[in-house]
C-alpha positions as CSV (number, residue, x, y, z in Angstrom):
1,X,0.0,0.0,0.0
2,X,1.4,3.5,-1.1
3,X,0.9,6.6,1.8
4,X,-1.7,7.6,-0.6
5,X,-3.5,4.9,-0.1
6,X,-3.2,4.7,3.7
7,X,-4.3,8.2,4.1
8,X,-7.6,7.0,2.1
9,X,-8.1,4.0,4.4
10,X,-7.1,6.3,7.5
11,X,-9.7,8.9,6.7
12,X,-12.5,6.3,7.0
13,X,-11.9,4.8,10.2
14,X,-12.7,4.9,13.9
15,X,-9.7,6.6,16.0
16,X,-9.0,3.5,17.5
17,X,-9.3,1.4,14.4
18,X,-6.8,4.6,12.7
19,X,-4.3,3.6,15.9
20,X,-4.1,-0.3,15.3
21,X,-3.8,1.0,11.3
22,X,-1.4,3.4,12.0
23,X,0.9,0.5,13.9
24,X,0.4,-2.1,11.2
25,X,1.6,0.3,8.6
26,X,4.5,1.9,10.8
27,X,5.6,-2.1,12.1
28,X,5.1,-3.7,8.4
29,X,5.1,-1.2,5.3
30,X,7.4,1.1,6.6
31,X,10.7,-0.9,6.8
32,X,10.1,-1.6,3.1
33,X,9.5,2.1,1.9
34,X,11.9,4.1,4.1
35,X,9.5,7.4,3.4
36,X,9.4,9.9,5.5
37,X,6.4,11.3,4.9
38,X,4.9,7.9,5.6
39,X,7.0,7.9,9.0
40,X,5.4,11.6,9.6
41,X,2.1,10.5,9.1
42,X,1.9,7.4,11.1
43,X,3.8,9.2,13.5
44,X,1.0,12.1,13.9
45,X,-1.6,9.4,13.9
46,X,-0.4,7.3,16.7
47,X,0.6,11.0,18.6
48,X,-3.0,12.0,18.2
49,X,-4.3,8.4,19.3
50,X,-2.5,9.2,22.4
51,X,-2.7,12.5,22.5
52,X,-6.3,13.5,22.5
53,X,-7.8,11.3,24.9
54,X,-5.5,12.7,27.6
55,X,-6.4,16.0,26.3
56,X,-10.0,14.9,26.7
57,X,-9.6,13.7,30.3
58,X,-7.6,16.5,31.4
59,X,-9.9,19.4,30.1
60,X,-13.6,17.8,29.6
61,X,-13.6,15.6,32.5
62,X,-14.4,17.1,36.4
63,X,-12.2,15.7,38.7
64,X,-13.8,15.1,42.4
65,X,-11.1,16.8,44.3
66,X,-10.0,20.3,44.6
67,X,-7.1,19.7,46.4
68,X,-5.2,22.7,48.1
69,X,-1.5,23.8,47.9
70,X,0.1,22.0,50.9
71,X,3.1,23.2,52.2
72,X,5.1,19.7,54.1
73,X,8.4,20.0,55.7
74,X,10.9,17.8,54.3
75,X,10.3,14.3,55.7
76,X,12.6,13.5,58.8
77,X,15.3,10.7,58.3
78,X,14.7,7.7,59.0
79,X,17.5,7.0,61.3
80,X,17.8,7.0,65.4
81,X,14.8,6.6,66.9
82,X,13.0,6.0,63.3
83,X,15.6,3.6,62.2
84,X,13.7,0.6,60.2
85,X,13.8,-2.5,61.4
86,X,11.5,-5.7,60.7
87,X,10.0,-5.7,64.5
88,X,6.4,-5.7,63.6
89,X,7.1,-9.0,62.0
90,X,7.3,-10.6,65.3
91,X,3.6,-10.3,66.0
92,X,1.1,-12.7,65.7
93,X,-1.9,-12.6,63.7
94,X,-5.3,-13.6,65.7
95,X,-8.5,-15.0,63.9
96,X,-7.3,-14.2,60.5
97,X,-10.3,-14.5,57.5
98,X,-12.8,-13.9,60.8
99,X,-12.1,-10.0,61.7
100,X,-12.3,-7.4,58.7
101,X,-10.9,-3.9,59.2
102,X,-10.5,-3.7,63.4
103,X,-9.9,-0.2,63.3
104,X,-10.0,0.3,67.0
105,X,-9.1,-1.9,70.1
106,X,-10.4,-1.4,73.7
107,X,-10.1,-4.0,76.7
108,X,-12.0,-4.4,79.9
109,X,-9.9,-6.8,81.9
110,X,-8.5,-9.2,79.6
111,X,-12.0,-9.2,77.3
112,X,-11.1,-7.6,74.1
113,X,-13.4,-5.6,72.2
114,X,-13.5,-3.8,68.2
115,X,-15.7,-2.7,65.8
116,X,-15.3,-4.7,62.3
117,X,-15.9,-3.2,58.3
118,X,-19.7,-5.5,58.3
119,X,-20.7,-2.9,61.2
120,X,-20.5,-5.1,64.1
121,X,-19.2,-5.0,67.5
122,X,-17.4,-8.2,68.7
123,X,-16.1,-9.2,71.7
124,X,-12.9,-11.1,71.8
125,X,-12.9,-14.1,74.7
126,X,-9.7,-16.8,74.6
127,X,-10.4,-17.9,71.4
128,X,-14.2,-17.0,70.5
129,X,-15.6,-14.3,69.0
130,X,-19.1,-13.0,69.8
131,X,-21.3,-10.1,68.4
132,X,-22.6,-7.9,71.1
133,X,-24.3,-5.1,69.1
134,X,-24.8,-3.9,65.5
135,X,-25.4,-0.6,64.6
136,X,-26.4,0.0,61.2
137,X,-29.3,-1.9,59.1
138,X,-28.3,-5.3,57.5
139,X,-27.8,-7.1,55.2
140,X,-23.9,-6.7,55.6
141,X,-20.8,-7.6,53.7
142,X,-18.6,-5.2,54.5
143,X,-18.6,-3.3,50.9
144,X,-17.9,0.3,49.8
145,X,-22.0,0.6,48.8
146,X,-23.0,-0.7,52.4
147,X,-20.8,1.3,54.4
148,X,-23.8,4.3,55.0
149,X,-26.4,1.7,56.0
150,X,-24.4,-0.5,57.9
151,X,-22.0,1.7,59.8
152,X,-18.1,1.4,60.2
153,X,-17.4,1.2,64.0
154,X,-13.8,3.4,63.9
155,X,-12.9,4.5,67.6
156,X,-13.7,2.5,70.3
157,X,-13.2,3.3,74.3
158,X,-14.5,1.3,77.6
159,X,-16.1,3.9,79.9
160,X,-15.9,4.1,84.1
161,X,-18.8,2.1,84.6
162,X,-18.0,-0.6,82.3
163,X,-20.1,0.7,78.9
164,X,-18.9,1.0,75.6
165,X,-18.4,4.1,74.0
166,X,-17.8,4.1,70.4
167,X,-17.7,6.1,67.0
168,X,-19.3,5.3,64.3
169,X,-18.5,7.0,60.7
170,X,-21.6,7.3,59.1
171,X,-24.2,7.0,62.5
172,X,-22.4,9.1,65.1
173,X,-21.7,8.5,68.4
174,X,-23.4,4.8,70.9
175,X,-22.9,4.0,74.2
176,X,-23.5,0.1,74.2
177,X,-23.9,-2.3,77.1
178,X,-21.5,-5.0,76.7
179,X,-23.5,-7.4,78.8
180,X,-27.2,-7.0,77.9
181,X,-26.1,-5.9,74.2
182,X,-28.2,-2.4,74.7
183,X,-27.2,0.6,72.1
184,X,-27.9,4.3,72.8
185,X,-27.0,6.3,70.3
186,X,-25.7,9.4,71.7
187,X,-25.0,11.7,68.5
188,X,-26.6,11.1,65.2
189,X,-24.2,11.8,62.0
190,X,-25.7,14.5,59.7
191,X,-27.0,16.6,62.4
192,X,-25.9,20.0,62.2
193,X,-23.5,21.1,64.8
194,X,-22.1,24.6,64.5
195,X,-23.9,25.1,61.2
196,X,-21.8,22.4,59.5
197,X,-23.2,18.4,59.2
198,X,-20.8,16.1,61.0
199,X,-20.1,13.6,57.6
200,X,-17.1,11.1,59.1
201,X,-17.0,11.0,62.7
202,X,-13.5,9.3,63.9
203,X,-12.1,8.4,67.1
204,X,-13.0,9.5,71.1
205,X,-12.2,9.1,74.5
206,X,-13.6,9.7,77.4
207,X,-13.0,11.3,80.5
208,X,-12.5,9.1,84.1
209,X,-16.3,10.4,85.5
210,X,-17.6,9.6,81.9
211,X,-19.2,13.2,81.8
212,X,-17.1,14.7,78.5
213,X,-16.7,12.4,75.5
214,X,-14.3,14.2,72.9
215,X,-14.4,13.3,69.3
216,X,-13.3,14.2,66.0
217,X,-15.0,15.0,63.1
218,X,-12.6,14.3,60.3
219,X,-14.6,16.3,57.7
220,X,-17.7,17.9,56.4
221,X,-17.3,17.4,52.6
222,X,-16.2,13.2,52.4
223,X,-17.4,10.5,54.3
224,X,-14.9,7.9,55.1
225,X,-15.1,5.4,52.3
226,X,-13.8,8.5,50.3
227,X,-10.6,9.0,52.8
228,X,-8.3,9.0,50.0
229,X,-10.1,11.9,48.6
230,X,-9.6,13.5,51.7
231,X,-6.1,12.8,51.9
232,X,-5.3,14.4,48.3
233,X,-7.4,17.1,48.3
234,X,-5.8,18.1,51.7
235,X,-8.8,20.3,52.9
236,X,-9.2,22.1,56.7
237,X,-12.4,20.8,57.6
238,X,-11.5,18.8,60.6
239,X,-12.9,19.6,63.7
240,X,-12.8,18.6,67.6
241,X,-15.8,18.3,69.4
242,X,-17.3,17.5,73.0
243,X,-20.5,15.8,74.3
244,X,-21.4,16.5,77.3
245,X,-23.4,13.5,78.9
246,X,-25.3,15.0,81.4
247,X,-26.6,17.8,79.0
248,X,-26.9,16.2,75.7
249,X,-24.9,19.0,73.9
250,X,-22.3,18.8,71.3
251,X,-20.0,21.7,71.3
252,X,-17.0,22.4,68.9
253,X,-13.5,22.8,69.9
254,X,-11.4,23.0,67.4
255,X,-11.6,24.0,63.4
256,X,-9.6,24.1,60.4
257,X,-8.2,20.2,60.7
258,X,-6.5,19.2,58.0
259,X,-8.1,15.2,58.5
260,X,-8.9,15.4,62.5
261,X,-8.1,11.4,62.7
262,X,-6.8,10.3,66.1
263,X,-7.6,11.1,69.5
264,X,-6.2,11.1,73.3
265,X,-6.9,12.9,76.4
266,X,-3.9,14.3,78.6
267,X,-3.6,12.8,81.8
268,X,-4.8,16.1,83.2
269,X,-8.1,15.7,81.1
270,X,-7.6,19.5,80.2
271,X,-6.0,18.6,77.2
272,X,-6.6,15.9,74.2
273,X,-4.3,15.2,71.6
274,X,-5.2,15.0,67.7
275,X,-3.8,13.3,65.0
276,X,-3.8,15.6,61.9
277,X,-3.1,12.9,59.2
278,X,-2.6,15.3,56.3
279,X,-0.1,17.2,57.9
280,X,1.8,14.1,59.3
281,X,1.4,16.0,63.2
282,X,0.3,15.8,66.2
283,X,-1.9,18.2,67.6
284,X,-2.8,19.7,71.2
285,X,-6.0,20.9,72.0
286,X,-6.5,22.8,75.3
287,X,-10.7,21.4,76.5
288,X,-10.6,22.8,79.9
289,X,-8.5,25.0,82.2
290,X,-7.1,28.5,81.7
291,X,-6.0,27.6,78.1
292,X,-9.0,26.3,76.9
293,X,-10.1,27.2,72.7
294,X,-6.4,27.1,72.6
295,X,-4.3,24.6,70.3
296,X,-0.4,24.4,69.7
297,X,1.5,21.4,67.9
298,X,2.9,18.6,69.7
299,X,4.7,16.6,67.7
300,X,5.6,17.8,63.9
301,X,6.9,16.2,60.5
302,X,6.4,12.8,61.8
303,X,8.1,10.2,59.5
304,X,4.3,8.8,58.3
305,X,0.8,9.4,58.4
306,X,-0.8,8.7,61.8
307,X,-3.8,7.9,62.6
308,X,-5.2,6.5,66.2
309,X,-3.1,7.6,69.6
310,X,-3.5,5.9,72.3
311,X,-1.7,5.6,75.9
312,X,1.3,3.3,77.0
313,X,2.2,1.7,79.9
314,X,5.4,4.7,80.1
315,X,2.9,7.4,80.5
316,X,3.7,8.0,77.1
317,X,1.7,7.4,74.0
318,X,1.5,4.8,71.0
319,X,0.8,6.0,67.6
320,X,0.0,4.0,64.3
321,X,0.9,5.2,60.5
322,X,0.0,3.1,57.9
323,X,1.8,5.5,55.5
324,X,5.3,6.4,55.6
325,X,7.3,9.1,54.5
326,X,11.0,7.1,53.9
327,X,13.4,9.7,53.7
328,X,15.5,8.5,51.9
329,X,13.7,7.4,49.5
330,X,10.5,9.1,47.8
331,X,7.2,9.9,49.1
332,X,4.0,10.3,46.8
333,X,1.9,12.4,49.3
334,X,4.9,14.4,49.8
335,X,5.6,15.1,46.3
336,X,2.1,15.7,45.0
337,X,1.4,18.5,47.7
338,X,3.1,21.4,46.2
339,X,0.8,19.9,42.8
340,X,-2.6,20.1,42.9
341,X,-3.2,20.1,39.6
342,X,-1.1,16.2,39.0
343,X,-3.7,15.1,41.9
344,X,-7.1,16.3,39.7
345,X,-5.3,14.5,36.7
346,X,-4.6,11.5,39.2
347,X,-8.4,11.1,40.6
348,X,-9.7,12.1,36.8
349,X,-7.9,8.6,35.8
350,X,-7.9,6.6,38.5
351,X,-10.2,5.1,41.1
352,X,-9.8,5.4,44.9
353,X,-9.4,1.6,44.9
354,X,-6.9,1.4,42.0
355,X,-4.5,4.2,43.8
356,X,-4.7,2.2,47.0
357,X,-2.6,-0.9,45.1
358,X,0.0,2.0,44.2
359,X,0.0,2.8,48.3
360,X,3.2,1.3,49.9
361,X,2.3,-1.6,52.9
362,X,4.5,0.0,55.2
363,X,3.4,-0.3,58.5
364,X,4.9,1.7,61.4
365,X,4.5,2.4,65.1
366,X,6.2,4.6,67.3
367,X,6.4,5.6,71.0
368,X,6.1,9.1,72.5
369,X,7.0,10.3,75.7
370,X,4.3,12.4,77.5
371,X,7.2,15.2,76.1
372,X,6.4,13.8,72.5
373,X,9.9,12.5,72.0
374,X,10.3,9.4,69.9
375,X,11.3,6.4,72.3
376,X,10.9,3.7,70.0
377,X,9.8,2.4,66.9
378,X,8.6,-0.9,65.2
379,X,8.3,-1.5,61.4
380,X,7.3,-3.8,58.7
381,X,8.4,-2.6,55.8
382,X,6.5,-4.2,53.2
383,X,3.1,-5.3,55.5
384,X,4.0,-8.7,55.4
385,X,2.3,-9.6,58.7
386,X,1.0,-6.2,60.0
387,X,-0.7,-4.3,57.3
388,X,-2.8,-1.0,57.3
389,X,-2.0,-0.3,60.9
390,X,-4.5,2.1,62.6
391,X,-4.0,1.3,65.8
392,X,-1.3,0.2,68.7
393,X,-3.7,-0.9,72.2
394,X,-1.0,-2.1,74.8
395,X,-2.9,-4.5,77.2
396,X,-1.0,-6.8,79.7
397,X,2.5,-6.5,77.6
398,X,1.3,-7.3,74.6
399,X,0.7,-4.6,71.7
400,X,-2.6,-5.1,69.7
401,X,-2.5,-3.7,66.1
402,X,-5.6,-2.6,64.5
403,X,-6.3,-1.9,61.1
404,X,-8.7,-0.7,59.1
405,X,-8.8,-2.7,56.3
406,X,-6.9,-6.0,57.0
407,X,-8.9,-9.3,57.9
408,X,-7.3,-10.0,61.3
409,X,-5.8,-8.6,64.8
410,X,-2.1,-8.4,65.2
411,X,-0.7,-9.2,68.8
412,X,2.8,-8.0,69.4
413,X,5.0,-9.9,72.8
414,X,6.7,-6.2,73.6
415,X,9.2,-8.3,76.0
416,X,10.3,-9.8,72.7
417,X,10.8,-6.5,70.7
């Protein structure tokens, strides 16, 4: 076939059907005719094949985020306190295939409690598992689609007299009796509370008379099975709040949270402390006391992404990253936040699902001090037993690792590590 030809057959065809034509005549007629005018134009026609659908995409096509310019300190090394090591492999992984995304942990004596991706709270016994409560409406499987119906149980606490007090994403706050299996649902998500609709409560604690309940509200625009869009888009519209028990009201704290994820009361209750994932930092937040409405940073430029804090037997605090920031080495979230407009292309593309198999299975877990200074750390690098850490529960020596996506508890001997 001469280029005339071609052009003739070209002009008639689909753009698809003018790629696969354009690659048959570059890959077969083309070594035997050594034009270049026939190189040009096969050249132009595969270019445009490529070409315009990105074209398309990146001007046609709305992306769902509209992600801010992020200013991140450059990642801390990973070296002293945050050397890497394989530590986390030394845990053991407990009713594996039977527990699906334990986000949070909470023990009353040695009875073990979580919430799990299907909506229910179990209660862990020796080796049995039993359902004590469901929040949300079944049928259940634990899927993207069910997640507003069914509820995802994230934070979990045991209050003074025993009760459960826990957070649900989509259905707000529940106070649950263990025993008799009794659910009182203390806030309902989408109300309004200070004129915006809480849309992905997170994690709580409670106070030692039970009176205050903290919580955060991670944000007003995505609900949780969106985090990732959260992430990316890098938004403030976090917030602390408290619920007063005795008077039914919810009050806010604390705005302008960039992904309010984490949270832990001082040992002087006056104070909590809040994971602000985005900004990989740890946040103070003064409740009570002469301080109170006031906030300052506790820890900054961690070496990943945390999410849940909780207590250790030091007096200091565990906290879990799923997400690191390897310096060296190269860190996506890092990169993209001076790029907003890479991240549109990114979600215009890609699924939340597809990015998640691009995500790094690098779990980590550090110790604070009550000063925040790093103690120590444990790692595994690649997730090969602890994956998708959310959070580190110390209970009788042992570490507990939640996650929030992977089907089993982790339990780490810390007299080992």
């Amino acid at each position: 076939m001469n280029l005339r030809g071609y052009i003739s057959l070209a002009s008639s065809l689909s753009s698809i059907e003018r790629c696969r034509a354009g690659l048959i005549y570059l890959c077969f007629v083309f070594p035997s005719t050594y034009s270049g005018k026939v190189f040009r134009v096969t050249l132009v026609t595969l270019g445009g094949c490529l070409i315009l659908p990105l074209l398309v995409v990146f001007f046609l096509l709305e992306s769902p985020i509209h992600p801010e310019l992020l200013s991140l300190n450059e990642p801390p090394l990973m070296s002293g306190c945050y050397e890497p090591n394989i530590k986390l492999r030394e845990a053991q992984r407990l009713f594996e295939d039977q527990l699906v995304g334990p986000e949070s942990i909470a023990n009353f004596g040695d009875v073990i409690y979580t919430g799990t991706a299907d909506g229910k709270i179990v209660k862990i016994e020796g080796k049995s598992i039993t359902v004590i409560a469901r929040l949300g409406k079944p049928p259940c499987d634990g899927s993207r689609e069910q997640e507003p119906s069914c509820g995802r149980p994230l934070g979990i606490r045991v209050g003074p007299n025993g009760t459960l007090f826990v957070a649900d994403a989509y259905l707000g706050l529940f106070e649950i009796n263990p025993v008799t299996g009794e659910v009182t649902n203390l806030v309902s998500a989408g109300q309004m509370v200070g004129g915006r609709r809480l849309s992905f409560v997170n994690d709580l604690d409670v106070t030692q008379d039970g009176r205050k309940v903290y919580f955060t509200d991670s944000s007003s625009r995505w609900q949780r099975r969106d985090y990732l869009h959260l992430i990316m888009e890098a938004t403030a519209d976090g917030r602390v709040l408290e619920y007063d028990t005795e008077t039914k009201e919810v009050t806010v704290l604390m705005e302008n949270l960039r992904f309010a994820n984490g949270i832990q009361l001082f040992p002087d209750e006056e104070s909590v402390l809040v994971t602000e994932t985005t900004m990989a930092r740890i946040r103070r937040v003064h409740v009570s006391g002469l301080n109170k409405g006031g906030m300052d940073t506790f820890v900054d430029n961690l070496p990943g992404f945390p999410d849940n804090i909780r207590r250790s037997s030091s007096g200091g605090y565990w906290v879990a990253m799923s997400a690191v920031r390897p310096n060296p080495g190269f860190s996506m979230l890092d990169f993209l936040s001076q790029k907003p407009w890479i991240k549109k292309l990114i979600f215009k593309l890609f699924s939340q699902d597809m990015l998640m198999k691009f995500v790094p299975r690098y779990s980590l877990v550090i110790e604070l001090q009550e000063s925040g200074t790093c103690v120590r750390s444990f790692h595994d690098p690649h997730g090969m037993v602890a994956a998708y850490v959310s959070e580190a529960h110390e209970h009788d020596g042992h570490l507990y690792l939640g996650s929030f996506r992977s089907p089993y508890l982790c339990k780490l001997d810390l007299s080992k590590v």
